[in-house]
C-alpha positions in Angstrom: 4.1 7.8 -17.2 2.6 10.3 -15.0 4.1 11.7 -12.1 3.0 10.6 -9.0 1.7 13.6 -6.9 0.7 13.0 -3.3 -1.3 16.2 -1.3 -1.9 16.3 2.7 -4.4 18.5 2.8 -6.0 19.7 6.3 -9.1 22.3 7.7 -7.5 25.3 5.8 -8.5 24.0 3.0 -12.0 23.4 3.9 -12.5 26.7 6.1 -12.3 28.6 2.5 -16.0 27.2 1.3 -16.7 27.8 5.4 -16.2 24.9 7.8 -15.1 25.8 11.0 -12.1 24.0 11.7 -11.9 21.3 14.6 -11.0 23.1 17.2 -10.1 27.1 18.6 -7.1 27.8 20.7 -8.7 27.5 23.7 -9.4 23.4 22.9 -12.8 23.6 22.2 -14.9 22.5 19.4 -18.1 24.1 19.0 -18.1 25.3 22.9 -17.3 21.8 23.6 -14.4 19.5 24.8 -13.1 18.1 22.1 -12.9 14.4 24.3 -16.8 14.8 25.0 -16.9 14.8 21.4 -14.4 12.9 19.8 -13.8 9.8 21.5 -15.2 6.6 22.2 -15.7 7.6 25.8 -17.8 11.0 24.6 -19.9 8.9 22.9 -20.4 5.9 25.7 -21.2 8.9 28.6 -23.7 10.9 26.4 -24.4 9.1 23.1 -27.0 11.5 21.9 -25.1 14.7 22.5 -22.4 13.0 20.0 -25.3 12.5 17.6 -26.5 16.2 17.6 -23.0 17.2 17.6 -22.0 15.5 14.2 -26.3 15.8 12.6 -25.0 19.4 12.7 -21.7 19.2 11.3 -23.2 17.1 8.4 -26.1 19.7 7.5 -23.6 22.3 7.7 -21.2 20.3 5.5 -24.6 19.9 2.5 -24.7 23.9 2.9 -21.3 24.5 1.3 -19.7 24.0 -1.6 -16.1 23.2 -3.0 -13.3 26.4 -3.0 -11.4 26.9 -6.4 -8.2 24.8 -4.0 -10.9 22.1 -4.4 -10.9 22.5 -7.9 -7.8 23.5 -8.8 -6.5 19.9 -7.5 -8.9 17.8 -9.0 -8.1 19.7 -12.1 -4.5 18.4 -12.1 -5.4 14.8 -12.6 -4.9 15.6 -16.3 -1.2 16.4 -15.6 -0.1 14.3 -12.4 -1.2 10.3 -11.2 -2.8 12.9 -8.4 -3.9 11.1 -4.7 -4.9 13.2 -2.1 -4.3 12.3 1.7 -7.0 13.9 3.6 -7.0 14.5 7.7 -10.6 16.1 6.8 -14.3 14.9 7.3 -15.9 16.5 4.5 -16.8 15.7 1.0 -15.2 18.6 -0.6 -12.6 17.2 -2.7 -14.5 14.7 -3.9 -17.1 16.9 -4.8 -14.9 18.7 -7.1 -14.0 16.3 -8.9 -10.6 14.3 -6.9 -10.9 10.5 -8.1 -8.5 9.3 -5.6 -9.0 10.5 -2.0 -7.8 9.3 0.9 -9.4 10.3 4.3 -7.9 9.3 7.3 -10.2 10.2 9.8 -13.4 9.1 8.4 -16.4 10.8 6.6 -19.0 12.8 8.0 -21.3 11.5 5.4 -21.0 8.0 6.2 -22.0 6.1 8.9 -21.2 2.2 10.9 -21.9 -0.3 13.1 -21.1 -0.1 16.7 -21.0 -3.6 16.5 -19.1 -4.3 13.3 -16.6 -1.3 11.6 -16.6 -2.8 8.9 -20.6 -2.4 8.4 -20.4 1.0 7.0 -23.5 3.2 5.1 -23.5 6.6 3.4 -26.0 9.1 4.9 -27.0 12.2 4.5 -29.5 12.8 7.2 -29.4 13.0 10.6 -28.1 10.4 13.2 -30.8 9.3 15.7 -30.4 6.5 19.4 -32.3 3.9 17.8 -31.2 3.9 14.5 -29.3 0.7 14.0 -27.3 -1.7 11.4 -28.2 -4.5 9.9 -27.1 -6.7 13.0 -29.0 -4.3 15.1 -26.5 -2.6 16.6 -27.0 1.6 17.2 -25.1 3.4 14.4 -22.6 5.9 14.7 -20.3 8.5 12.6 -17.9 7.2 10.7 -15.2 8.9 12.8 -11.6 8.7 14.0 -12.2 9.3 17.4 -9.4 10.2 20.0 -7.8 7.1 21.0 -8.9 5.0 18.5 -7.5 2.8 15.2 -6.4 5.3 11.8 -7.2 2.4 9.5 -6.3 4.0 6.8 -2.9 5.1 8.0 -1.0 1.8 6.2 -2.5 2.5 3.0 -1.1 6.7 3.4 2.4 5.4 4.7 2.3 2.9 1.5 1.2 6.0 -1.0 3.5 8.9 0.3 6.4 6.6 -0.2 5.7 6.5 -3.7 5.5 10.5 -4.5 7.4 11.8 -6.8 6.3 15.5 -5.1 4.4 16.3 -1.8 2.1 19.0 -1.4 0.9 19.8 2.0 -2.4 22.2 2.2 -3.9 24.1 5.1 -2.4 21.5 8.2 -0.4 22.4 11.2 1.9 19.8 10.7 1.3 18.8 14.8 -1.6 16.0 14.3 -0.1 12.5 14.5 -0.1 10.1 12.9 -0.8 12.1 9.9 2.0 14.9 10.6 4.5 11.9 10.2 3.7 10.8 6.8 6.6 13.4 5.9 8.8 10.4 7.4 8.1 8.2 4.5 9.5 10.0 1.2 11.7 9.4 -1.1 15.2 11.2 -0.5 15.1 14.8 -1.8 11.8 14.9 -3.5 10.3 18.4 -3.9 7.6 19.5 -0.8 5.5 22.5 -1.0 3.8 23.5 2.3 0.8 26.0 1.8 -0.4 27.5 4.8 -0.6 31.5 5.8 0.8 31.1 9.0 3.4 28.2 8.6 4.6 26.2 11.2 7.6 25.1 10.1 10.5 26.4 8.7 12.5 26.4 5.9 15.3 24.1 6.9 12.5 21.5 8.2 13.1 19.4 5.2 15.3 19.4 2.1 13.6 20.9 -0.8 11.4 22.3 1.3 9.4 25.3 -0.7 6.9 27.2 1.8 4.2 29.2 0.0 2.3 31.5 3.3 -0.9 32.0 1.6 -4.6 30.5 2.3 -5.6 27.4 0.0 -7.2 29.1 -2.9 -4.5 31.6 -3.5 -1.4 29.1 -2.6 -2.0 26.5 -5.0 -2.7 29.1 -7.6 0.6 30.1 -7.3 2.3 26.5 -6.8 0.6 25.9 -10.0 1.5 28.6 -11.6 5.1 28.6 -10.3 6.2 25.3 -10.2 3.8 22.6 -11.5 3.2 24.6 -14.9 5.7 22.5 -16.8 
């Protein structure tokens, strides 16, 4: 029986194959506040700015293409029962080839309801006011706005708890809810945190290996060091 590998990964993994990642120091996202963006009340105040705002994140997201980290993880489904936990947007793992991804804040190329969630459409071309579900409601990303639901946060509590190793890629560690999936091991099963400049430390958690190195190179070496056998 394969062993059951769980991976977090975050925007470092993406910003390799060049997606800007959600938001500078300074709190903005593409010169914008994030909560004129990202949340339900952003969208109510100024629907279509939210449209343009996420039509260009998804042409920039068709312009790229996976990194080797990408690869590299969809590649170990021939070694490990592999499920990856995703706090990004993009396509990218799937892409390379990941069968079993997670994303907990929704996909950039899908799309719902504003009347129903659950009436949810893959797209691939731009978002316009007027362009509405079956029901006839406008349409909207398929985000995780600020201040609103993670539905998919049971089904990443229920699947870290069964890891038999945690991998964490490219992620502060600092979003909730996703930063607390940590919470939910086993006792004393192996973590590896890639990231160059890691926020936590090495007596965070026990069995804690920290590997400061961008995505590509990091899980290189985790593979090469400690998943080869």
């Amino acid at each position: 029986m394969l062993k059951k590998l769980v991976v977090l990964t975050g925007a470092g993994i993406s910003a390799e194959s060049g997606i800007k990642t959600f938001r500078d120091a300074d709190g903005l996202w593409e010169g914008h506040d994030v909560m004129e963006v990202a949340s339900p009340q952003g969208f109510a105040n100024n629907p279509e700015l939210v449209l343009d705002f996420y039509n260009q994140r998804r042409r920039q997201l068709l312009d790229v293409k996976p990194n080797n980290a990408h690869t590299a993880l969809a590649d170990l489904e021939s070694l490990f029962d592999i499920t990856i936990v995703t706090q990004n947007v993009d396509d990218l793992h799937e892409r390379a080839g990941s069968t079993d991804v997670l994303h907990l804040h929704g996909e950039l190329l899908k799309v719902r309801s504003t009347f129903n969630p659950s009436l949810v459409y893959n797209r691939t071309k731009d978002i316009n006011l007027g362009d509405k579900c079956e029901k006839g409601s406008q349409l909207r990303p398929h985000i995780v706005w600020f201040g609103e639901e993670v539905p998919m946060l049971e089904k990443a509590i229920e699947t870290t708890a069964m890891a038999d190793i945690l991998i964490i890629i490219g992620t502060s560690m600092q979003v909730y809810p996703a930063a607390g999936l940590v919470n939910y091991i086993k006792p004393n099963i192996p973590i590896y945190f890639i990231d160059p400049k890691p926020s936590i430390s090495q007596h965070s958690f026990i069995n804690l290996t920290i590997i400061p190195e961008n995505a590509t190179i990091g899980v290189s070496l985790l593979i090469k060091n400690y998943l080869n056998g």
